[in-house]
FIKE-208525 format. One record per residue: residue in one letter; x, y, z of N, C-alpha, C, O in turn. Coordinates in steps of 0.001 Angstrom, whole numbers, padded with zeros to 6 digits, always signed. Example, Ala and Ser with C-alpha at 12.3 -4.5 7.8 and 13.67 -1.06 7.14 Angstrom:
BEGIN
A+013190-005690+007800+012300-004500+007800+013200-003300+007800+014236-003319+008465S+012850-002250+007080+013670-001060+007140+012900+000030+007870+013409+001138+008039
This chain:
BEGIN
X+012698+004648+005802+012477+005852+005048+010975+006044+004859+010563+005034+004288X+009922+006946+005101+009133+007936+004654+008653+007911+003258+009499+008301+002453X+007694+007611+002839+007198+007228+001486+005496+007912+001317+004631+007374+002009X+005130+008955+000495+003730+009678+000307+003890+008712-001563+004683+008828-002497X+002538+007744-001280+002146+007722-003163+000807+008191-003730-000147+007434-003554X+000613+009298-004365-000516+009235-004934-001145+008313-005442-000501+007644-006251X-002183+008024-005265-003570+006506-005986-003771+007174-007311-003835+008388-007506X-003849+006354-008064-005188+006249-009083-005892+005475-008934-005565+004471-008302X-007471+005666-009590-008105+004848-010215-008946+004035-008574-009690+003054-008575X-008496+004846-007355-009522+004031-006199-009954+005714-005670-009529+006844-005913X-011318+004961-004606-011221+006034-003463-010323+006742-002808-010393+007964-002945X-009632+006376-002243-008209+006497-001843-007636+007444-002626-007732+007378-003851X-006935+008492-001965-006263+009523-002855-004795+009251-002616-004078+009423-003603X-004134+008812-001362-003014+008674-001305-002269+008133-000352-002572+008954+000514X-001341+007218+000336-001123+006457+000705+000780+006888+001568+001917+006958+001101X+000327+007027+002629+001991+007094+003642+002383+006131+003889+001551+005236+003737X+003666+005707+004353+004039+004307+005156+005651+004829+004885+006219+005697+004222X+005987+003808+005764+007577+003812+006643+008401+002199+006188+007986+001111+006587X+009341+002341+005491+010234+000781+005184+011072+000938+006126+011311+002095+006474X+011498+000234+006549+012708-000056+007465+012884-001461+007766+012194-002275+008379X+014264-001540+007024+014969-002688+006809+013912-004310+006029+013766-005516+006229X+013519-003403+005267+012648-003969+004282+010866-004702+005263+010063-005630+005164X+011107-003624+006018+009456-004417+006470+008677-002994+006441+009401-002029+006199X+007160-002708+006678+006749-001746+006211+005752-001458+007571+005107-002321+008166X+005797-000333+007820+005040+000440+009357+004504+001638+008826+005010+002317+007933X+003041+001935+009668+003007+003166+009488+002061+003613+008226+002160+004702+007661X+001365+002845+007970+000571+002932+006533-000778+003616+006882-001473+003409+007877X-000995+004446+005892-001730+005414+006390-002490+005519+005111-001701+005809+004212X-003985+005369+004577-004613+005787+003438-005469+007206+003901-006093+007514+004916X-005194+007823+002752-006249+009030+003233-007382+008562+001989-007380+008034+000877X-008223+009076+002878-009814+008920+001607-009563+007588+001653-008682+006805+002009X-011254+007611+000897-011846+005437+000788-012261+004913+001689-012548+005805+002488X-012575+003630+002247-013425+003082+003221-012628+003018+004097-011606+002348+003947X-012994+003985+005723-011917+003825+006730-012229+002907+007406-012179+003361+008549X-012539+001842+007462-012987+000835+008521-011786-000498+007298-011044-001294+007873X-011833-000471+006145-011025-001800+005295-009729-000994+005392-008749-001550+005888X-009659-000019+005060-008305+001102+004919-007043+000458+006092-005906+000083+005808X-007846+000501+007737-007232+000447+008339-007088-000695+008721-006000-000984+009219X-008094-001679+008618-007530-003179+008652-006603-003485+007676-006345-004687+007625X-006045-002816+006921-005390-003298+005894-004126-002514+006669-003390-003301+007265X-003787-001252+006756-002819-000781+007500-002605-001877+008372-001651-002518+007932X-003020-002344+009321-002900-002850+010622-002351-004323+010452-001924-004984+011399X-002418-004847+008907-002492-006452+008905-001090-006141+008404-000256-006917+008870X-000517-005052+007438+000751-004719+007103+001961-004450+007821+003163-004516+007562X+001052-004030+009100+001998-003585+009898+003389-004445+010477+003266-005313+011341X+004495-004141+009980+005993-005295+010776+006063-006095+009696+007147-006678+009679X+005338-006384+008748+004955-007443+007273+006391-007077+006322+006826-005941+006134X+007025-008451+005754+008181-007285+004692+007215-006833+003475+006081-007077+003061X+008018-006254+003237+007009-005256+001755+006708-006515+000953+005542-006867+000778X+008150-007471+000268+007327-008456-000615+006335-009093-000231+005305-009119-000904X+006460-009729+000928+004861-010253+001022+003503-009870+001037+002447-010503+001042X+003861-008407+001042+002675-007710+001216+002073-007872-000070+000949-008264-000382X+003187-007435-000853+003505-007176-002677+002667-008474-003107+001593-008328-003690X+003105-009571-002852+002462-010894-003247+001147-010938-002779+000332-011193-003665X+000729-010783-001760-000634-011105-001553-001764-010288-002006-002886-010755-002206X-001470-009161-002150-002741-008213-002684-002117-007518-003916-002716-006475-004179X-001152-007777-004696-001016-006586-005560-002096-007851-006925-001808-009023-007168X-002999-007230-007392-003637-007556-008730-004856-007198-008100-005701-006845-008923X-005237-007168-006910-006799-007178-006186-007612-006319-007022-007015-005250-007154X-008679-006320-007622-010003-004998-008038-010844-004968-007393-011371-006000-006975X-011214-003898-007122-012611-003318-006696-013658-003272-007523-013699-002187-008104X-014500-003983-007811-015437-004150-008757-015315-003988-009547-014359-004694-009866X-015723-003281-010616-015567-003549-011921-014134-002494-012419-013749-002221-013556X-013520-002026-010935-012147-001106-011539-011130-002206-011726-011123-003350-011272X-010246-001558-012530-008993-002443-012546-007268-002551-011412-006123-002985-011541X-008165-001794-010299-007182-001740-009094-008214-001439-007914-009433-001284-007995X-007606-001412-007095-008145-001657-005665-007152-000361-004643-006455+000467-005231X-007224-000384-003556-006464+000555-002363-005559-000642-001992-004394-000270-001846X-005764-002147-001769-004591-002918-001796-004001-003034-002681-003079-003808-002424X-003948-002534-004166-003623-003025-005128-002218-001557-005155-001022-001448-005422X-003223-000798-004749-002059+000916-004866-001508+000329-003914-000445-000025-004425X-001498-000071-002727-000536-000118-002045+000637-000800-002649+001746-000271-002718X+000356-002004-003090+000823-003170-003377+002153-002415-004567+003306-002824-004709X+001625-001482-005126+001864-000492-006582+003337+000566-005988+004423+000674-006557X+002861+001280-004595+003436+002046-003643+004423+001547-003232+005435+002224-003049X+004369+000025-002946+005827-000517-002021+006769-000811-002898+007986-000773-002714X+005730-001340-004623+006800-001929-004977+007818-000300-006426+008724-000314-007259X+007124+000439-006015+007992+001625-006015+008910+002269-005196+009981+002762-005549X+008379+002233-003966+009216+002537-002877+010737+001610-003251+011755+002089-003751X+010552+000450-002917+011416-001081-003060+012523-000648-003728+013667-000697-003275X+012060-000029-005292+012836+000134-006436+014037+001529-005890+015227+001679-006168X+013259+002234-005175+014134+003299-005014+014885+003188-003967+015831+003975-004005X+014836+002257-002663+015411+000985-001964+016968+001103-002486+017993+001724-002206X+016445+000006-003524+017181-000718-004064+018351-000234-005152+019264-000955-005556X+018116+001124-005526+018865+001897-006446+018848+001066-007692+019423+001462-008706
């Protein structure tokens, strides 16, 4: 399934990606640093969502209190929930 999340609180305004059968493809940040953006897409890519969830969700960007891995991290595990009913 098809998933758009709005960001707060990063560069990043908003964030696409694709679950299927709990692994996650297709991640797409618009806005923020496109050179980390897409290494980060790219390392996600075929990854299941929890692990993704575990490894970067708390990350900050300097002195913010979230990061573009951190929305993601924020994104899947919303997506997940609606998954999961």
């Amino acid at each position: 399934m098809n998933y758009t999340y709005k960001t707060s609180g990063t560069c990043s305004r908003q964030i696409s990606f694709k679950i299927e059968d709990g692994k996650v493809y297709d991640v797409v940040f618009l806005g923020g640093c496109n050179g980390n953006l897409k290494g980060i897409a790219s390392f996600a890519q075929g990854m299941k969502a929890e692990d993704i969830i575990s490894r970067i969700k708390g990350i900050k960007c300097g002195f913010k209190n979230t990061s573009c891995p951190d929305q993601l991290a924020k994104a899947l595990e919303e997506a997940m929930s609606k998954e999961n009913g």
